[in-house]
C-alpha positions as CSV (number, residue, x, y, z in Angstrom):
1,X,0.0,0.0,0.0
2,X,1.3,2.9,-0.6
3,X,-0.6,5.1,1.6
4,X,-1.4,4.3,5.4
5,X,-5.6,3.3,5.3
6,X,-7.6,5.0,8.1
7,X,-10.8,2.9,9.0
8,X,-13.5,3.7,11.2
9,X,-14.8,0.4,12.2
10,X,-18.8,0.8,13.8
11,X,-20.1,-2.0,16.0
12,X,-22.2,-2.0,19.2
13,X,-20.2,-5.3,20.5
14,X,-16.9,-3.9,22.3
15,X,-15.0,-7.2,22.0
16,X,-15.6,-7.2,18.2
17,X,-14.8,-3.6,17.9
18,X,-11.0,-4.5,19.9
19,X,-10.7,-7.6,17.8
20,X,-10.7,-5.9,14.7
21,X,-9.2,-3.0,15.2
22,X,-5.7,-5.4,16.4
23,X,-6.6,-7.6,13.7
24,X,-6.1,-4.8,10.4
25,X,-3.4,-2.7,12.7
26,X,-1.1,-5.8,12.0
27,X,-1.8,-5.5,8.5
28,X,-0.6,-1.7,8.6
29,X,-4.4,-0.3,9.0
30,X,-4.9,2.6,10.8
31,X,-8.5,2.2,13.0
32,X,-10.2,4.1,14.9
33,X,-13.3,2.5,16.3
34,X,-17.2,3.7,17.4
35,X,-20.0,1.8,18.9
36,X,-22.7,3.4,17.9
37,X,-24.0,6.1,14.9
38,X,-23.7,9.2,16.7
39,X,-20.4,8.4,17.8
40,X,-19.3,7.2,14.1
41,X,-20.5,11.0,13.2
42,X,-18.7,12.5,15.8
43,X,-15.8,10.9,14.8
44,X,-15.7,11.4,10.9
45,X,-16.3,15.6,11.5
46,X,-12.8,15.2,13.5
47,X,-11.2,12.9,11.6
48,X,-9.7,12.3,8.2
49,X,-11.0,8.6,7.2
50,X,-11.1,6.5,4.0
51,X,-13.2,4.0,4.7
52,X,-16.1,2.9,7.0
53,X,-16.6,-0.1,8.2
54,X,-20.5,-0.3,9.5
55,X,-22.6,-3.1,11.4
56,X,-26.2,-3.1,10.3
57,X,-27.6,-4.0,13.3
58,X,-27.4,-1.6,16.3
59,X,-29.4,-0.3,18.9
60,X,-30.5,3.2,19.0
61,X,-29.6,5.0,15.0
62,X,-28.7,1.3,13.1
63,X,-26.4,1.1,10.5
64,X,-28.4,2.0,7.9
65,X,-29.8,5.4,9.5
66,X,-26.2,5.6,10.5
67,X,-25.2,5.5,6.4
68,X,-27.7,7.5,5.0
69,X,-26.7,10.4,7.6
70,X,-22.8,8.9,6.5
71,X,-23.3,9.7,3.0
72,X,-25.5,13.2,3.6
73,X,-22.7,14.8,5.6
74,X,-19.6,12.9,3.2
75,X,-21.1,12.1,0.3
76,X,-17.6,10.6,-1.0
77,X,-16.8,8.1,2.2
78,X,-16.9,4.8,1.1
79,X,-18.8,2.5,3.5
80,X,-18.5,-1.1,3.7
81,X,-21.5,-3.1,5.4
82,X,-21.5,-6.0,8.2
83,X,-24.5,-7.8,8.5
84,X,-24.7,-11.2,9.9
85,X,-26.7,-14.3,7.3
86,X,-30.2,-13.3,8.8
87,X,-29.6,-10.1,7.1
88,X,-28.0,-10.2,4.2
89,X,-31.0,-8.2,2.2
90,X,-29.4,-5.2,4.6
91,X,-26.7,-5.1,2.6
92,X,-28.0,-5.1,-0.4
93,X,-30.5,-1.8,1.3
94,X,-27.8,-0.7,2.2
95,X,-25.7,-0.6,-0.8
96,X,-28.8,1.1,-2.3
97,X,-28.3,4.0,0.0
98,X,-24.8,4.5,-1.2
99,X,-22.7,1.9,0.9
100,X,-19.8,0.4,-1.2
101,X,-19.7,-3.2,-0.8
102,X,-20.9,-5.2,2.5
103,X,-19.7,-8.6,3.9
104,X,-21.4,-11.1,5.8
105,X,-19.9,-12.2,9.2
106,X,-18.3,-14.0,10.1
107,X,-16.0,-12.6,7.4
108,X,-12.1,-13.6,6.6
109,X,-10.1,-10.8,7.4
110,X,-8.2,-11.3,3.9
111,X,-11.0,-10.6,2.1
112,X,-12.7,-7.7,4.2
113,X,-8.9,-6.3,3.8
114,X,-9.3,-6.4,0.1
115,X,-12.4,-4.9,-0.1
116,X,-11.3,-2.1,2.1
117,X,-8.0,-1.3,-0.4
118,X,-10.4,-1.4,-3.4
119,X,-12.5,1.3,-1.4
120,X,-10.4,3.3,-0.5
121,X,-8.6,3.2,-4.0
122,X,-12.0,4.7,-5.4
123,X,-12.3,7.2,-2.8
124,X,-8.8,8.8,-4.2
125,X,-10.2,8.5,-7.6
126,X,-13.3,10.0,-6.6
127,X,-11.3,13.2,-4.4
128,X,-9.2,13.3,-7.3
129,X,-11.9,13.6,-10.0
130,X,-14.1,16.4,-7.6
131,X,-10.6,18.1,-7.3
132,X,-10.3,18.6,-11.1
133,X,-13.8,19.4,-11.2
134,X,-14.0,21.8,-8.3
């Protein structure tokens, strides 16, 4: 990679949230972590991110609520969905709001990696084309 990746990784479930975030730091991720919607938004007006990583199902604003508001106030994030196999037609909702991609978990963390490098490869393309056009 040539750049460092920043991911904000959204889960309500603390020990997944830790997991992951020591999981993609070994592969030279940067991640900073939220566990819940508001928090996620809170995070990304501080923050400079490339790529969200959002669970579907949450208490209070879910992950959909969470990636409508996402892509309203950042309309260029790229978000990448978790939803368990209950809810896989989530993902697909959500990809209809704007999300990237989405993975079912349990996910292998080789292929949520590569799915997270393709993001954040369109998000440059995409900053660099509404650059130029700006």
């Amino acid at each position: 990679m040539e750049d460092k990746i920043t991911v904000l990784a959204v889960d309500d479930e603390p020990y997944f949230l830790e997991l992951f975030a020591n999981r993609f730091r070994r592969r030279g991720i940067e991640v900073l972590t939220a566990q819940n919607g508001k928090d996620a938004l809170e995070i990304l007006a501080a923050h400079s991110v490339d790529v969200v990583v959002l669970d579907v199902l949450m208490p209070g604003m879910d992950g959909i609520e969470t990636l409508k508001e996402i892509k309203k106030r950042h309309p260029l994030m790229e978000v990448i969905m978790l939803t368990g196999h209950s809810s896989a037609d989530m993902g697909l909702k959500g990809m209809r709001h704007g999300a990237y991609d989405y993975v079912m978990k349990p996910f292998r963390i080789d292929d949520l990696l590569g799915r997270i490098q393709r993001a954040h490869e369109r998000r440059r393309l995409n900053l660099t084309c509404a650059g130029e056009q700006a």
